[in-house]
C-alpha positions as CSV (number, residue, x, y, z in Angstrom):
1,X,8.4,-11.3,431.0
2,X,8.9,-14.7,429.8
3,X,10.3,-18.2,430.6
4,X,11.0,-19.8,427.2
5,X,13.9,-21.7,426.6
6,X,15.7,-22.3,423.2
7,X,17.7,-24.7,422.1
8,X,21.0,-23.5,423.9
9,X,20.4,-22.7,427.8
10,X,18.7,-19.6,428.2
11,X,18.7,-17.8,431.6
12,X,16.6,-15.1,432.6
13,X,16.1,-12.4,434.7
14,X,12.8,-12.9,436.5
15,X,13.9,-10.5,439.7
16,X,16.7,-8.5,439.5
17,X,19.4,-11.8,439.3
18,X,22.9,-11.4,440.2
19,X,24.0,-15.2,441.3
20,X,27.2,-16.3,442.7
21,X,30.0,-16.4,439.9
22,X,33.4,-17.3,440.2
23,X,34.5,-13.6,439.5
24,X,38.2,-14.2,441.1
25,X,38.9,-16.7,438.6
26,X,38.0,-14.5,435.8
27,X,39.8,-12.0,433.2
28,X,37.6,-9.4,431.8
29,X,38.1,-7.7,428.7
30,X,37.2,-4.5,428.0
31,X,38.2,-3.0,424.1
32,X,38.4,0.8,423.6
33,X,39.5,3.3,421.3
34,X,40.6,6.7,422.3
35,X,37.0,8.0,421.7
36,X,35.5,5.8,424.6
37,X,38.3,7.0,427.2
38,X,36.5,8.6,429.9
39,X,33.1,8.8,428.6
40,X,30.5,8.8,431.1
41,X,30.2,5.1,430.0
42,X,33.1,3.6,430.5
43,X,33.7,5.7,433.6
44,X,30.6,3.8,434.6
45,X,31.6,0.0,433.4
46,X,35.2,0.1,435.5
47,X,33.2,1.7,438.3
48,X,31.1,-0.8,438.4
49,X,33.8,-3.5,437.6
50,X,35.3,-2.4,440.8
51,X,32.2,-3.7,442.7
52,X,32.9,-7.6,440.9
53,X,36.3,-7.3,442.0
54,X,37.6,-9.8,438.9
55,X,40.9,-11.4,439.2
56,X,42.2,-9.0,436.4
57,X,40.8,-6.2,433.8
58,X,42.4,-5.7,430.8
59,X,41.4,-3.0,428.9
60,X,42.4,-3.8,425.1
61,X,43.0,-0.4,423.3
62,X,43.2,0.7,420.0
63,X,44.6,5.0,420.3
64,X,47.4,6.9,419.2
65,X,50.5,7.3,420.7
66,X,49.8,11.0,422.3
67,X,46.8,9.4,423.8
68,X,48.2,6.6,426.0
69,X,49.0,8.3,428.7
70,X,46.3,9.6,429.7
71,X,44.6,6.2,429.3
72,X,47.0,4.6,431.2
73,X,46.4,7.2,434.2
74,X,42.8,7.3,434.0
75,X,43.0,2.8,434.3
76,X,44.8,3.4,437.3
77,X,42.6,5.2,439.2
78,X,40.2,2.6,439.2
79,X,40.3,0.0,442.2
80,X,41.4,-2.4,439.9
81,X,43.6,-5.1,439.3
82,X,43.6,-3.5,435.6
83,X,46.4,-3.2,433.2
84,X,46.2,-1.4,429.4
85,X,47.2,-3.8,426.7
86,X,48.2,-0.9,423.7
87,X,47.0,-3.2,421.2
88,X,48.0,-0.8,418.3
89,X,51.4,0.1,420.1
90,X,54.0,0.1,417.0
91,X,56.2,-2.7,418.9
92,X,52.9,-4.9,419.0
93,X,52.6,-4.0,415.4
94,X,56.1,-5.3,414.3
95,X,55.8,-8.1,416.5
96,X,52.7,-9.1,414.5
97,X,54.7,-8.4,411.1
98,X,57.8,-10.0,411.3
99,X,54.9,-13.1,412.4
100,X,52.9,-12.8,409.4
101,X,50.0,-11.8,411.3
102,X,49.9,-8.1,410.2
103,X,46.8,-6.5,408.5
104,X,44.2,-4.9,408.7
105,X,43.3,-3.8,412.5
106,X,39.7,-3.1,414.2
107,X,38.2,-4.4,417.4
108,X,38.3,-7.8,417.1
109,X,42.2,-7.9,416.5
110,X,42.2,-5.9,420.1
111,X,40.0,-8.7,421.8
112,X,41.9,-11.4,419.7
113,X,45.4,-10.3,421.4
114,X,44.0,-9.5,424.7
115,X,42.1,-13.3,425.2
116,X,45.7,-14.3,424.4
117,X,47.2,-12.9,427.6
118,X,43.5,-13.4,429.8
119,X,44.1,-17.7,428.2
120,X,45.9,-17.7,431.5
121,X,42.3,-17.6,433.5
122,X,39.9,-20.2,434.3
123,X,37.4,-17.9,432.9
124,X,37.2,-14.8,430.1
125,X,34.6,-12.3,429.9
126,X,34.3,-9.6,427.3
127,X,32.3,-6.2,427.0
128,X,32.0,-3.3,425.5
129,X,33.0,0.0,427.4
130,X,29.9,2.1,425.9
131,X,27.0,1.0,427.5
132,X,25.0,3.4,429.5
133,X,23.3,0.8,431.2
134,X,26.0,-1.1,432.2
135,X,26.1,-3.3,435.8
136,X,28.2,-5.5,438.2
137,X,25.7,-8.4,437.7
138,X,26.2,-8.4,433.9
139,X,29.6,-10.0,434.9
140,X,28.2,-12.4,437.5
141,X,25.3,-13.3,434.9
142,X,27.7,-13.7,432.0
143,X,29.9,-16.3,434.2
144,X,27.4,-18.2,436.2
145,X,27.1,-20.4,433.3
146,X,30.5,-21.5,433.0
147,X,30.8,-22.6,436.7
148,X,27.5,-24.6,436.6
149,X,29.0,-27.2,433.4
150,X,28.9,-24.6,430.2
151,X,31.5,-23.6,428.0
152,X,30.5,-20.5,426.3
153,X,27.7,-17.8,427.4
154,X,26.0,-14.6,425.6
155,X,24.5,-11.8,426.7
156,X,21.2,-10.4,425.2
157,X,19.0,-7.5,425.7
158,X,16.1,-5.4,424.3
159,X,17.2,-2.3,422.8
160,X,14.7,0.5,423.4
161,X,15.7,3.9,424.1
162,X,14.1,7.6,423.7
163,X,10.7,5.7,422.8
164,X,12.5,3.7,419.9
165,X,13.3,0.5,418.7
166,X,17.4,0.2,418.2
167,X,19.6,-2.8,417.5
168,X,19.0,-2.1,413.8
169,X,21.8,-4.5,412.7
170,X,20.6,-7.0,414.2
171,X,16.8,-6.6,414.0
172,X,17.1,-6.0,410.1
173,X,20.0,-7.5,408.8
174,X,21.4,-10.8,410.9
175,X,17.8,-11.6,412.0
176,X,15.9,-11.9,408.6
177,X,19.1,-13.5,407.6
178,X,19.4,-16.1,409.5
179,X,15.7,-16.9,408.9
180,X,16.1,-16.9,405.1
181,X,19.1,-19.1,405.7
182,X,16.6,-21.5,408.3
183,X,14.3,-21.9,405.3
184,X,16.7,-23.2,402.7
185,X,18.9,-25.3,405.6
186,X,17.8,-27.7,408.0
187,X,21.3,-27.5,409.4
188,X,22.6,-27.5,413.0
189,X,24.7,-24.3,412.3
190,X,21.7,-22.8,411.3
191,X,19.4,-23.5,414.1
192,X,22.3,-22.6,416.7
193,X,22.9,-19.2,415.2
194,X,18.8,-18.4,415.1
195,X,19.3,-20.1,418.8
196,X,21.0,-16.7,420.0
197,X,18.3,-13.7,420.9
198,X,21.0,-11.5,420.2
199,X,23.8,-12.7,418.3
200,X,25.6,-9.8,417.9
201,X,26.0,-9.3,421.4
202,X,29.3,-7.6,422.3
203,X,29.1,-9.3,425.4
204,X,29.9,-12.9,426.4
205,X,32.0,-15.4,428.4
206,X,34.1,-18.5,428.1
207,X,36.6,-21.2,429.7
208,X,39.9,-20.2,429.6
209,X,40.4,-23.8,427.4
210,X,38.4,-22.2,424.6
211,X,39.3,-19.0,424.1
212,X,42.8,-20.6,423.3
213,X,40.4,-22.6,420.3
214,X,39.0,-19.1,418.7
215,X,39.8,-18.0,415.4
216,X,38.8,-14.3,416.0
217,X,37.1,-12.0,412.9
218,X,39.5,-8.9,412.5
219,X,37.0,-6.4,412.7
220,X,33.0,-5.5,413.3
221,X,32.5,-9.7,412.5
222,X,34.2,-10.5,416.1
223,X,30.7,-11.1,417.8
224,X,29.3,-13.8,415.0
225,X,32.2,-15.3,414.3
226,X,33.0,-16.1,417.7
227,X,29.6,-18.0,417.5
228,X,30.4,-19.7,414.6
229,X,33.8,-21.5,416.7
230,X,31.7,-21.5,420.3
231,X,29.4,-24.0,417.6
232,X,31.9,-25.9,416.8
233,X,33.9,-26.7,420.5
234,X,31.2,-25.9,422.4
235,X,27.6,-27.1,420.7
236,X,24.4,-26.3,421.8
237,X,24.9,-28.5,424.6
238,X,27.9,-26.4,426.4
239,X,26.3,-22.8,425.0
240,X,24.1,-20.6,426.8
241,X,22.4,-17.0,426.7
242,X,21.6,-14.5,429.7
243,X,19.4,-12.1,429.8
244,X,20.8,-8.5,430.7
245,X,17.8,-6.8,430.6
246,X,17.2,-3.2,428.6
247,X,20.6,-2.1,427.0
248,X,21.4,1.2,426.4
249,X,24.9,2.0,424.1
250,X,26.5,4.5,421.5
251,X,24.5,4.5,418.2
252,X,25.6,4.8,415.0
253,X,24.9,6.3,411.6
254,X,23.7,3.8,408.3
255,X,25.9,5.4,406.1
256,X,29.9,7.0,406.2
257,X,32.9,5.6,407.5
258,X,32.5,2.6,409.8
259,X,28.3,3.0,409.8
260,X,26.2,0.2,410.2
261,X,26.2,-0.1,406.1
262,X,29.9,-0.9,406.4
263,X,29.4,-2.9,409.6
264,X,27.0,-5.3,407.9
265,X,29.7,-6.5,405.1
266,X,31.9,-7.8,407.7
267,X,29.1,-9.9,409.9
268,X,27.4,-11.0,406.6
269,X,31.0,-12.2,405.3
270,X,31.8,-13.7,409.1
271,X,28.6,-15.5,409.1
272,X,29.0,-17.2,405.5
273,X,32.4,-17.7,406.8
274,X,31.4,-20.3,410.0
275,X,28.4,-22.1,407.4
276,X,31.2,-22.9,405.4
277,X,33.4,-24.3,408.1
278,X,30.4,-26.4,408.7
279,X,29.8,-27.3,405.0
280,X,26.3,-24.9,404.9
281,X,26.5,-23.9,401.2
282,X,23.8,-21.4,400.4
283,X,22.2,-20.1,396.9
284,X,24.0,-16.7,396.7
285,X,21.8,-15.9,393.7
286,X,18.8,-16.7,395.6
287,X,19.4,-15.4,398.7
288,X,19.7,-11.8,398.7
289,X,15.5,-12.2,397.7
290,X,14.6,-14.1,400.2
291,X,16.5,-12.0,402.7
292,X,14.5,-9.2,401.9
293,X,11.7,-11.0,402.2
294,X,12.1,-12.0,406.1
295,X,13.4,-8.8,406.2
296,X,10.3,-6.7,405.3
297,X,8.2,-9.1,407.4
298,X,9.7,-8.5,410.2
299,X,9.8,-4.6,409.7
300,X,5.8,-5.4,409.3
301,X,6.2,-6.9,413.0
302,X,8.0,-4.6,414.0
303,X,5.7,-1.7,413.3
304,X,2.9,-3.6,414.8
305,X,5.5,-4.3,418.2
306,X,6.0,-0.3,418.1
307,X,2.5,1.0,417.9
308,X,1.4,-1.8,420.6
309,X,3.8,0.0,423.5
310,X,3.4,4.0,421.7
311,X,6.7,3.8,420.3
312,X,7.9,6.2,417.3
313,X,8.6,3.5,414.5
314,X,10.0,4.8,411.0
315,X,8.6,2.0,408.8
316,X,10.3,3.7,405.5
317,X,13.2,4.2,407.1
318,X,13.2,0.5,407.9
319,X,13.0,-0.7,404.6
320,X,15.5,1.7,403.2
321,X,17.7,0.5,405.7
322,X,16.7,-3.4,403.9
323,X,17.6,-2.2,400.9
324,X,21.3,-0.7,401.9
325,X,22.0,-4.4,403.6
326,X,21.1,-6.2,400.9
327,X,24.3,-5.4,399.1
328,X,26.1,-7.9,401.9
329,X,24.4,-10.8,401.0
330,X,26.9,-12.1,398.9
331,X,29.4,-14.7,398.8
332,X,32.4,-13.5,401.7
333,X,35.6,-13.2,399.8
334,X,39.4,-14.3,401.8
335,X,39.1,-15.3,404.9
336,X,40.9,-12.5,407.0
337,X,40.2,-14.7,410.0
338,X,43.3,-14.6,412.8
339,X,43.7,-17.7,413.9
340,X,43.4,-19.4,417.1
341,X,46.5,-18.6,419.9
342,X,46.5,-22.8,420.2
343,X,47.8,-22.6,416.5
344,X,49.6,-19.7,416.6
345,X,53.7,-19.4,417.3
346,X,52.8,-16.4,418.9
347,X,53.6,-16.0,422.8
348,X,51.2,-13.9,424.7
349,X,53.7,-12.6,427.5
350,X,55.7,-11.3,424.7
351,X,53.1,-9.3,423.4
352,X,52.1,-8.3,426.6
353,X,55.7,-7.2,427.7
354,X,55.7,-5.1,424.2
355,X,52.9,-3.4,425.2
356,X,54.3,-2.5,428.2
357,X,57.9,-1.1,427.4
358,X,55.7,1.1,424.2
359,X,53.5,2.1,427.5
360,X,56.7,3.3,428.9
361,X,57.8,4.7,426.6
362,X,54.9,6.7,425.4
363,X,54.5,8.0,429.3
């Protein structure tokens, strides 16, 4: 246990915390697929959202058209005030076409449309439905912020599980990177992303007001690009981080179809995306070098962190996994970036009323 603060706000949890938030002022988001309905875990998370009682849940999902139903009924036998936004509902999808904001889809287009419709709230939160370790308090921790004079707030966590070190992704590729960026850049960018304990977080909170001002990353670059805008509207000054304790989620595989070696592409790209917007140039030939090196020093710390509390540690493993990252440190190509629903013609009610006549239809 520790006290140290960083340069944005950082709350911990000395004693079990669960303060007083302003949970019926708040929307909370929820993204799943078809794969997460009714998995012990998200059974747990609305179970628990149940006990915050939040002005509104809306559970962003991404399934096919023979799975909605059954979605729908297991939402609504929650004690909720819950409703399923079909994000991937072929109405939604036309809607977004005949807009120009058709392409490719993924979990941060699901959050993106459904902080459209929760902009209606003094307050947003967003989580994902897979962890094990899920509580009420998360919720209350995540919004205390916001009704004490912040803007933006981040969850973090240690990841430990079955006597192993886990957060991978972020422990060996968006760590060491930031660092190796740090060394080259004494820029405020910089120092607000290496701010974050865990910046790719799934979970965090915001004012209603800036939601409306994110330009949301399509895909598995959601979590840092959302940092990247929370830099720019909200500073270090209106940012902070809570601590929710030891987190326990769904892991995935290096390699294959949407694996971590995939994964890291889109948060390296997302990340070189928000330095640009902040005029952060860095040596792309250079780079990838020094990324290993942060990278294999911390994989050195790491092994030393393991053996300290007996826990298995796969040092080769570690490096391999380096050496598959690597390949992301490289300049990002378009920006795929939607933009932010206070520049966007689009109307949140009408997606949300789309969503609901597919729904019926589907059912």
């Amino acid at each position: 246990m520790e006290y140290v603060q960083e340069r944005v706000t950082t709350l911990h949890d000395f004693h079990g915390a669960d303060p007083p938030a302003p949970t019926e002022r708040a929307t909370v988001i929820v993204p799943m697929t078809e794969r997460d309905h009714a998995s012990l875990a998200a059974e747990r998370v609305l179970t628990e959202l149940e006990r915050v009682d939040p002005r509104r849940v809306i559970v962003a999902l991404r399934a096919a058209e023979d799975e909605v139903g059954a979605v729908v009924s297991w939402v609504d036998g929650f004690d909720l005030t819950a409703e399923v936004l079909w994000c991937s509902a072929p109405r939604v999808e036309t809607h977004l076409r005949e807009r120009g904001l058709d392409g490719e889809s993924g979990k941060g287009r699901d959050v993106w449309l459904a902080l459209g419709v929760a902009a209606d709230s003094e307050y947003v939160v967003c989580h994902d439905a897979d962890a094990k370790t899920y509580t009420a308090a998360h919720v209350n921790r995540l919004l205390f912020p916001l009704a004490n004079g912040h803007e933006f707030s981040k969850g973090y966590y240690a990841r430990v599980e079955n006597g192993r070190l886990y957060g991978r992704l972020f422990r060996l590729f968006y760590a060491p990177l930031v660092r190796a960026l740090a060394s080259a850049h004494d820029a405020p960018v910089v120092q607000y992303f290496d701010a974050f304990r865990y910046g790719l977080a799934g979970e965090f909170a915001a004012t209603g007001d800036l939601v409306e001002r994110l330009r949301v990353q399509r895909g598995w670059g959601l979590e840092v690009g959302t940092l990247g805008d929370a830099f720019q509207h909200a500073g270090f000054e209106g940012s902070a981080q809570v601590d929710l304790g030891l987190h326990e989620h769904d892991h995935r595989s290096v390699g294959g179809p949407s694996g971590l070696g995939d994964m890291c592409r889109e948060v390296g790209a997302a990340l070189f995306q928000s330095l640009s917007d902040a005029g952060v140039s860095p040596d792309y030939g250079t780079l990838p070098d020094r990324y290993r090196e942060h990278a294999n020093r911390l994989v050195e710390q790491y092994a030393t962190d393991a053996a300290f509390n007996g826990l298995e540690y796969d040092e080769a493993a570690e490096r391999e996994q380096v050496d598959t990252y690597a390949a992301a440190v490289r300049e990002p190509a378009t920006d795929r970036r939607l933009p932010a629903w206070r520049e966007t013609s689009l109307e949140a009610e009408a997606v949300r009323s789309l969503s609901a006549a597919a729904i019926a239809d589907a059912t």
